[in-house]
C-alpha positions as CSV (number, residue, x, y, z in Angstrom):
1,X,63.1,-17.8,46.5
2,X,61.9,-20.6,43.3
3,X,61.2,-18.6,40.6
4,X,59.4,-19.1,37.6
5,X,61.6,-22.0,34.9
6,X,62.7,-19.9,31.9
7,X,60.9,-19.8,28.9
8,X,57.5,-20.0,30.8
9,X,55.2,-17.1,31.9
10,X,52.3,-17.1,34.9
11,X,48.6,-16.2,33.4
12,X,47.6,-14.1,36.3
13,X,43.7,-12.8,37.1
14,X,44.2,-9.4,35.8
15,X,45.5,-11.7,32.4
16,X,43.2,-14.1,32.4
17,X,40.0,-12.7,31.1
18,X,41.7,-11.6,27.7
19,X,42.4,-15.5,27.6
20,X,38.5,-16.4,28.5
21,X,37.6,-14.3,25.9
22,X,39.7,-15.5,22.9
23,X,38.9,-18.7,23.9
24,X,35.2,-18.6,23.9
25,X,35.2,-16.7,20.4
26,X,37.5,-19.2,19.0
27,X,34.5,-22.0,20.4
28,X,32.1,-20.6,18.9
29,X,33.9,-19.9,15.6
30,X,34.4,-23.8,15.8
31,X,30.8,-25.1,16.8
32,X,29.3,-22.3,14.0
33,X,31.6,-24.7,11.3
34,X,30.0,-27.8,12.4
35,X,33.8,-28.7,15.0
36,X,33.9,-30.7,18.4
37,X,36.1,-30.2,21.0
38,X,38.9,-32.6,21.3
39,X,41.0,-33.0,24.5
40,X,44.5,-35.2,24.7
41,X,47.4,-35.6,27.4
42,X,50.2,-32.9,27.9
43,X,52.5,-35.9,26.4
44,X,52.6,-39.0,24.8
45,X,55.6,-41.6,23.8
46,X,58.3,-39.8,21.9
47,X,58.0,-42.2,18.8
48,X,54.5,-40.3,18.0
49,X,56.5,-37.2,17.6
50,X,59.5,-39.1,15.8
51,X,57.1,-40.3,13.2
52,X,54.4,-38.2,13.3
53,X,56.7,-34.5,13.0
54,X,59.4,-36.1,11.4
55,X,62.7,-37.1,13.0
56,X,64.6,-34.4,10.5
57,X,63.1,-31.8,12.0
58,X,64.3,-28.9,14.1
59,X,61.4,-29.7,16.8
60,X,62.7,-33.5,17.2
61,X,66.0,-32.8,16.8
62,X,66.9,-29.9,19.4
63,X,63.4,-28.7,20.7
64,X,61.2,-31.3,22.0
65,X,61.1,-32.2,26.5
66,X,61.5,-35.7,26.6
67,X,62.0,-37.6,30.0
68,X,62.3,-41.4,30.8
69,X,60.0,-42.8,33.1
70,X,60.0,-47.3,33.6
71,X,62.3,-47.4,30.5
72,X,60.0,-45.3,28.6
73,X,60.8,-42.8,26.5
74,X,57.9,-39.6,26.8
75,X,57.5,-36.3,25.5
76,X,55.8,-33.4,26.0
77,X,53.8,-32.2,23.7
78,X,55.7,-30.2,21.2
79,X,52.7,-29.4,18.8
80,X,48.9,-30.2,18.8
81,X,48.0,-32.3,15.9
82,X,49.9,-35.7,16.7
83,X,48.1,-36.4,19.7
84,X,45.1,-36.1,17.8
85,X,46.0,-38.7,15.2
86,X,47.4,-40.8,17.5
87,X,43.8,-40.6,19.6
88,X,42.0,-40.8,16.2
89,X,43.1,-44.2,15.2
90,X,43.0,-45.5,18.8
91,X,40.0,-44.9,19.0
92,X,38.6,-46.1,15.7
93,X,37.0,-42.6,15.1
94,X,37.9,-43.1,11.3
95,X,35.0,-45.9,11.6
96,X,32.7,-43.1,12.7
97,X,31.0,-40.3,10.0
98,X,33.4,-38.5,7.9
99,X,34.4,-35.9,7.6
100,X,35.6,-36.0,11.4
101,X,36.0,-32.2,12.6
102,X,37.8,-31.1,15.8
103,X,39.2,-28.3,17.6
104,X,41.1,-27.8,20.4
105,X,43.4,-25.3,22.2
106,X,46.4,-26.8,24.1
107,X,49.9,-25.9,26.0
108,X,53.0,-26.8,24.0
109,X,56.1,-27.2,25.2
110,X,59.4,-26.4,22.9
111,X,63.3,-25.5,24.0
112,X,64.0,-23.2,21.6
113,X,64.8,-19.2,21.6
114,X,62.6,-17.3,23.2
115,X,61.6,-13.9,21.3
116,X,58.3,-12.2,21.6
117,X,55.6,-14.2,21.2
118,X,57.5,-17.4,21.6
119,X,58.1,-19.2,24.9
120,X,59.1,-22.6,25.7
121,X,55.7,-23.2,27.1
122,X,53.2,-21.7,24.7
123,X,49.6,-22.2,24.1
124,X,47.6,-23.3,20.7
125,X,44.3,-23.3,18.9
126,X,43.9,-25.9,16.9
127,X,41.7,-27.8,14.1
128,X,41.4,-30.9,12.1
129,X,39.4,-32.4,9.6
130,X,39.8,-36.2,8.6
131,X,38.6,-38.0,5.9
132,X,37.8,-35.3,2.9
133,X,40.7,-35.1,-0.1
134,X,38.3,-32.0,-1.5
135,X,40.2,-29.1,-1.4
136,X,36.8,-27.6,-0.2
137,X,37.9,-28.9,3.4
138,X,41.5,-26.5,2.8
139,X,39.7,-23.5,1.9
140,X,37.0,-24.1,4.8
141,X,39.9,-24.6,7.3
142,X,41.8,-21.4,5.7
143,X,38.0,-19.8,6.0
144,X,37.4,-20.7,9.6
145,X,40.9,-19.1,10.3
146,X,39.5,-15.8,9.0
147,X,36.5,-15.7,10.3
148,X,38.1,-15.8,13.9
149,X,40.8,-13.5,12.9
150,X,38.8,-11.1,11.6
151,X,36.2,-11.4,14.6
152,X,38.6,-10.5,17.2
153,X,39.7,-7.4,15.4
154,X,42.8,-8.2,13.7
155,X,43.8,-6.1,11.0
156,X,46.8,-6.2,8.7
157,X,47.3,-9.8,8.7
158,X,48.1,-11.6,5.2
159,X,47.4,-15.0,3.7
160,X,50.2,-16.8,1.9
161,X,49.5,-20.0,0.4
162,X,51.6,-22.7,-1.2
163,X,51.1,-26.3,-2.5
164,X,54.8,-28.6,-1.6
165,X,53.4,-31.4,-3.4
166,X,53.1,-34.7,-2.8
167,X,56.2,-37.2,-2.5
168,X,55.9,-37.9,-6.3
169,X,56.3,-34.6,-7.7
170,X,58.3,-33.4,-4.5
171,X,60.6,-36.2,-5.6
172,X,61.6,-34.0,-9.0
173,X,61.8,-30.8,-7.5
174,X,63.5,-31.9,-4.7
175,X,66.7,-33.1,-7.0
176,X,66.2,-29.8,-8.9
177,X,66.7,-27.7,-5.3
178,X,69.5,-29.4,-4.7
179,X,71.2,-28.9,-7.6
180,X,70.6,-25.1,-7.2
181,X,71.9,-25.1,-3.7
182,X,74.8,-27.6,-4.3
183,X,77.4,-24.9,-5.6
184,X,77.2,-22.7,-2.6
185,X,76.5,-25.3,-0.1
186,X,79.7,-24.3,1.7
187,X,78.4,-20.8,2.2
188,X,75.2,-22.2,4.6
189,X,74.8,-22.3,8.0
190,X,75.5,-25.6,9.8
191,X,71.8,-26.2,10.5
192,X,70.6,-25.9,6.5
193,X,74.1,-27.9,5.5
194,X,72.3,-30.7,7.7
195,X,68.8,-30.1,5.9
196,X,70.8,-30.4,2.4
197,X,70.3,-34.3,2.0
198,X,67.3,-34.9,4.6
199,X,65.2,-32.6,3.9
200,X,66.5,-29.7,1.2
201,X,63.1,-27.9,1.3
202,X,63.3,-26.8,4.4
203,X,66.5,-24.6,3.7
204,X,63.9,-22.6,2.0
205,X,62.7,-21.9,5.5
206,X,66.1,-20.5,7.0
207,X,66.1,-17.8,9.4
208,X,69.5,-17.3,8.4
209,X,69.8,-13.8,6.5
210,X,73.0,-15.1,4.8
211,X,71.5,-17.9,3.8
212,X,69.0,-16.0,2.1
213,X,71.4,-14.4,-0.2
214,X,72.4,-17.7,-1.5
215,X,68.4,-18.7,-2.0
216,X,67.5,-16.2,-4.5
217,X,66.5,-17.7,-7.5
218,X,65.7,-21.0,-6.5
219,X,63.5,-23.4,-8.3
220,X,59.5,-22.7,-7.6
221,X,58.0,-26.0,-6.2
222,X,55.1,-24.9,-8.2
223,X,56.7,-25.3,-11.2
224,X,57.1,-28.8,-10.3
225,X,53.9,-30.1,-9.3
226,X,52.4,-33.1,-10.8
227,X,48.9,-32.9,-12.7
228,X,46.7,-33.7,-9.6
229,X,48.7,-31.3,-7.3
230,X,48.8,-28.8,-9.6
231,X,45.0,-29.1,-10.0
232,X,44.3,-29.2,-6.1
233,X,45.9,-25.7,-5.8
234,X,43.9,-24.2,-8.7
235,X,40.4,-25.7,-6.9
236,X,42.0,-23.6,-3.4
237,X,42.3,-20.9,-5.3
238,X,39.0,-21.2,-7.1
239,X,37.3,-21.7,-3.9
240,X,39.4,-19.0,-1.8
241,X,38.4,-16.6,-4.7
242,X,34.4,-17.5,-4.6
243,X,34.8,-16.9,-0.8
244,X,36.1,-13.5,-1.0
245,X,39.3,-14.3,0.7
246,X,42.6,-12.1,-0.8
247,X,45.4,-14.4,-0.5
248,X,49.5,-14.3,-2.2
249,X,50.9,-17.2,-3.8
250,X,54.2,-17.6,-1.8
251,X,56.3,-20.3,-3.1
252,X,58.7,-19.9,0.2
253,X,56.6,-21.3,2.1
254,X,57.4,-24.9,3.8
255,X,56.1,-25.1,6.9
256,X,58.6,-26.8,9.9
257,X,56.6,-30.0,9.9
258,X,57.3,-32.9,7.7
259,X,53.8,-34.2,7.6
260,X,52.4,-31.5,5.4
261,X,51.7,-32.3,1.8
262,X,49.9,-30.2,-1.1
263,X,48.3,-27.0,0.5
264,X,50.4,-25.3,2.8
265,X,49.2,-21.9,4.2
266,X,50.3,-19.2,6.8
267,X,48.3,-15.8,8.1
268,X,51.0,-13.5,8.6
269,X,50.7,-9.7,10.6
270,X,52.4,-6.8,9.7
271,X,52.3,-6.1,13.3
272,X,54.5,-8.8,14.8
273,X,58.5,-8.1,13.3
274,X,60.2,-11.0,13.0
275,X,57.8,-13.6,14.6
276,X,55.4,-12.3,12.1
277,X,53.3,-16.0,11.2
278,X,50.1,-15.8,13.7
279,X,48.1,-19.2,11.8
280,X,49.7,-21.9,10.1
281,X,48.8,-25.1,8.0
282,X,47.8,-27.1,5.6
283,X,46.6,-30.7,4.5
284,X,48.5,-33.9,6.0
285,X,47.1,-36.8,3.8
286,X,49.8,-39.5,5.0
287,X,49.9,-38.4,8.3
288,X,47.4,-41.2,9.7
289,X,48.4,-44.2,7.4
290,X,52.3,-42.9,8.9
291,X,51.1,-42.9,12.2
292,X,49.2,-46.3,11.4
293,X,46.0,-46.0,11.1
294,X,43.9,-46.5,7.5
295,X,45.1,-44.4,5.1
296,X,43.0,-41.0,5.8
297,X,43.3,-37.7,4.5
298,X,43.8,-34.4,7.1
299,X,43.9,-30.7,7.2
300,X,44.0,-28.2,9.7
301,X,46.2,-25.4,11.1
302,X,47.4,-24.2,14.8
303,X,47.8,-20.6,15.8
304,X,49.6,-19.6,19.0
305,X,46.8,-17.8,21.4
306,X,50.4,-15.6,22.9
307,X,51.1,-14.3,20.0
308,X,47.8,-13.0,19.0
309,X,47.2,-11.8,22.0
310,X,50.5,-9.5,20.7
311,X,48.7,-8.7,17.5
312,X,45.4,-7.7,19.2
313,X,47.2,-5.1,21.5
314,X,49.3,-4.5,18.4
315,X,45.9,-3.6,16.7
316,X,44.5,-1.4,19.8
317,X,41.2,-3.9,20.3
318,X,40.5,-3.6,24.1
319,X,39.5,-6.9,25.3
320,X,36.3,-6.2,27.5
321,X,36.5,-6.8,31.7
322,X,34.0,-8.9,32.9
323,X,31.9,-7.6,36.2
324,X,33.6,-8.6,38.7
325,X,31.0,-8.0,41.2
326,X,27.4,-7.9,40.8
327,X,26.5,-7.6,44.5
328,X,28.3,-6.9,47.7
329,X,27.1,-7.8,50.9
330,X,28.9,-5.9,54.4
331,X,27.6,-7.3,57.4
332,X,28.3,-5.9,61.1
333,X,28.0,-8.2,63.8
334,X,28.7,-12.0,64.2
335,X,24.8,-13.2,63.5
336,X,24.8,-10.1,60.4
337,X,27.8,-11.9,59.1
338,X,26.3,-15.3,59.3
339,X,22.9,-14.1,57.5
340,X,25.3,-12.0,55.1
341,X,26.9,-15.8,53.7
342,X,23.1,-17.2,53.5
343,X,22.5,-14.1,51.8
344,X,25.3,-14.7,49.0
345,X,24.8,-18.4,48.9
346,X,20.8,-17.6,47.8
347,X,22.1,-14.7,45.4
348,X,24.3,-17.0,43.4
349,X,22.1,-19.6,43.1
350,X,20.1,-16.7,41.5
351,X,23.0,-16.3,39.3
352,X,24.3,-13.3,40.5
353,X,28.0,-12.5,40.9
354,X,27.6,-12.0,45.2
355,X,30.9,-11.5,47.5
356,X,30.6,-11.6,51.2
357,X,33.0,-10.1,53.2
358,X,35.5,-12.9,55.2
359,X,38.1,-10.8,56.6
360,X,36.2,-9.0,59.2
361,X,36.8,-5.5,58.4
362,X,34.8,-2.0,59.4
363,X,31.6,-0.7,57.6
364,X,33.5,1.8,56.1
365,X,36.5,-0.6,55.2
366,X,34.2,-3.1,53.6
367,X,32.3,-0.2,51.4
368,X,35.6,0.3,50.2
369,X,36.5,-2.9,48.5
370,X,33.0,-2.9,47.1
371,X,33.8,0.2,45.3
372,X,37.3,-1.0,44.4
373,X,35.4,-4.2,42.7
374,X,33.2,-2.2,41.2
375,X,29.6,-3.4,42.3
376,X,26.4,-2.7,41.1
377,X,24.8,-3.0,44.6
378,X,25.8,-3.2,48.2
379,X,23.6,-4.4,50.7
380,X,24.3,-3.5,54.5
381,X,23.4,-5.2,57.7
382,X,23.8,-5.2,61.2
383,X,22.2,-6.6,64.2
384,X,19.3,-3.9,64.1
385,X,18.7,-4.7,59.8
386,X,18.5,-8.3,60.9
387,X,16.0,-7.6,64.0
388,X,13.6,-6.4,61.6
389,X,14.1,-8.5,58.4
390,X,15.7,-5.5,56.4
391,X,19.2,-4.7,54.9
392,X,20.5,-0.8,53.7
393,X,20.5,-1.7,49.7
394,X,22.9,0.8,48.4
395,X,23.3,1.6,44.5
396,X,26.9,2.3,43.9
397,X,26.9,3.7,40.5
398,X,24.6,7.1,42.2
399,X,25.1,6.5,45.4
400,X,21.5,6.4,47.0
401,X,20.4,3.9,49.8
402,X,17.3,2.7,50.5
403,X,15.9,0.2,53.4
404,X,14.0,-2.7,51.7
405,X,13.0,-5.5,53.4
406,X,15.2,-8.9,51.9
407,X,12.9,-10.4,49.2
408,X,12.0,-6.5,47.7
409,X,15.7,-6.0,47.4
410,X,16.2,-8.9,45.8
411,X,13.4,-7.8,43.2
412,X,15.6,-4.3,43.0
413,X,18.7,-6.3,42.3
414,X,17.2,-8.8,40.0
């Protein structure tokens, strides 16, 4: 028997609808805010990732599914926003009307631990907006985020924000980190004695409870930030405040992704334990220019659909069931069975939800299933219905039957 790879779960029917569902609210959020869809391949050459994510990172550096294929080096996509860059300057779209606004929900593929709510092949929501340095873009993207969250019936979730910056004043603070950590550098775990030199604000981000001990009473990265950083995060916080949006200040937060710069921002759920981050983001102005295109500011954020599909049953919402059936049609008889798929075929086009029966089964076998799908209607015929341009229209919910000729019982059911 092949079983399913590790790391990776099967949506199945009785799944699925929850998925429908979160997806078409998280559309509609999206078009209400003035966002397109945006669609890009499952991978792309690995230096996108390299440059784009950042090659210090854990994602590049132990996470990411890359294959060679004609002396080509390709990844899977490890995380949604790249891809989008990458199609955004190919395409010239920065030539186009700015602000550019996209959204977009994807598969992502990481080797990492799995826990709840994180798998090796997970799935995203995503947005991005190009070409706006107004911090009225962060809090719109932070706004759209709550909007959605709160729409689906989330409760208990938090936002942190943070600004880390940008590589002038990060400079400073990073050399003031370091000095902090440098004394009990030793005492770190093996991953955040790596980060110490590349990249010393991500120790910040250890999941390391030792490490953590050591971390107390580090330096604030807003204590560092230069004059136009340090004015950005005031506007957020003006504008998050005029939206009616509670946030915390949370200095500890980094985000995993070296493309970030100046707002950084996560919803966290009191519902989730450890894996407790269900949104996460913030603005990217050098992303593009790295990647290289013009030099374009970005913001946006990416929250795993899994993992609030944890916090909804977390919360107790009950994601509805769609009808299944509208209409069930049991026919008896080869030529009833015939007329019973024309029958169907004239229903859908209708718009109807119709099923016919195509296993061959009894009267009593076929009024069965329709109760187990849970139609509306029934309609039964045989040779002697068909004779006479009739069918037995049966109500399911009370159980009545009546003999209607064909175009009155499609009035009934319509």
């Amino acid at each position: 028997m092949i079983n399913i790879p590790k790391g990776t779960k099967d949506i199945l029917p009785q799944e699925s609808y929850k998925w429908q569902w979160l997806e078409e609210r998280f559309r509609q959020t999206c078009e209400r805010y003035g966002y397109k869809e945006f669609r890009t391949p499952i991978f792309e050459h690995t230096e996108l990732f390299q440059r784009g994510v950042g090659e210090t990172t854990d994602i590049v550096q132990k996470e990411m599914y890359t294959f060679e294929i004609a002396e080509r080096s390709l990844t899977l996509k490890p995380e949604g926003t790249a891809g989008v860059v990458r199609s955004f300057i190919e395409n010239k779209l920065y030539a186009g009307q700015l602000p550019a606004k996209y959204y977009y929900a994807t598969p992502c593929y990481r080797y990492e631990k799995m826990q709840k709510g994180r798998q090796r092949e997970f799935h995203q929501f995503g947005i991005e907006v190009f070409g706006s340095q107004s911090m009225l873009a962060d809090a719109e993207v932070i706004s759209l985020a709550n909007d959605f969250l709160t729409g689906c019936g989330v409760e208990g979730f938090k936002l942190h924000i943070n600004s880390i910056g940008c590589p002038k004043c990060r400079a400073e603070y990073r050399k003031a980190l370091q000095d902090f950590i440098r004394p009990n550098l030793d005492k770190l775990c093996e991953t955040s004695q790596g980060r110490f030199e590349t990249n010393p604000m991500r120790i910040l981000d250890s999941k390391d409870p030792d490490d953590q001990k050591y971390l107390v009473g580090a330096p604030k990265i807003t204590d560092y930030l230069c004059d136009d950083c340090r004015t950005a995060f005031e506007e957020l916080q003006r504008d998050l405040d005029a939206l009616g949006i509670e946030y915390e200040v949370d200095p500890g937060i980094v985000r995993g992704l070296d493309y970030y710069t100046k707002t950084a921002f996560e919803f966290i759920s009191d519902k989730l334990g450890a894996q407790s981050t269900i949104c996460g983001g913030g603005r990217y102005d050098n992303l593009v220019e790295e990647i290289g295109g013009p030099s374009t500011a970005g913001v946006g954020f990416g929250m795993g659909i899994e993992r609030l599909l944890i916090t909804l049953e977390a919360c107790g919402v009950e994601i509805p069931q769609p009808d299944e059936c509208d209409v069930f049609i049991a026919a008896m008889g080869s030529a009833a069975q015939t007329k019973a798929l024309q029958l169907g075929a004239e229903l859908r086009r209708a718009g109807k939800k119709a099923i016919v029966d195509v296993c061959g089964r009894g009267l009593k076998a076929q009024l069965k299933y329709a109760d187990r799908l849970g139609a509306s209607w029934c309609m039964v015929l045989g040779d002697d219905e068909l004779a006479r341009g009739v069918v037995q229209l049966r109500d399911m919910k009370n159980s009545t039957q009546t003999e209607l000729p064909v175009e009155k019982a499609f009035e009934e059911i319509n």
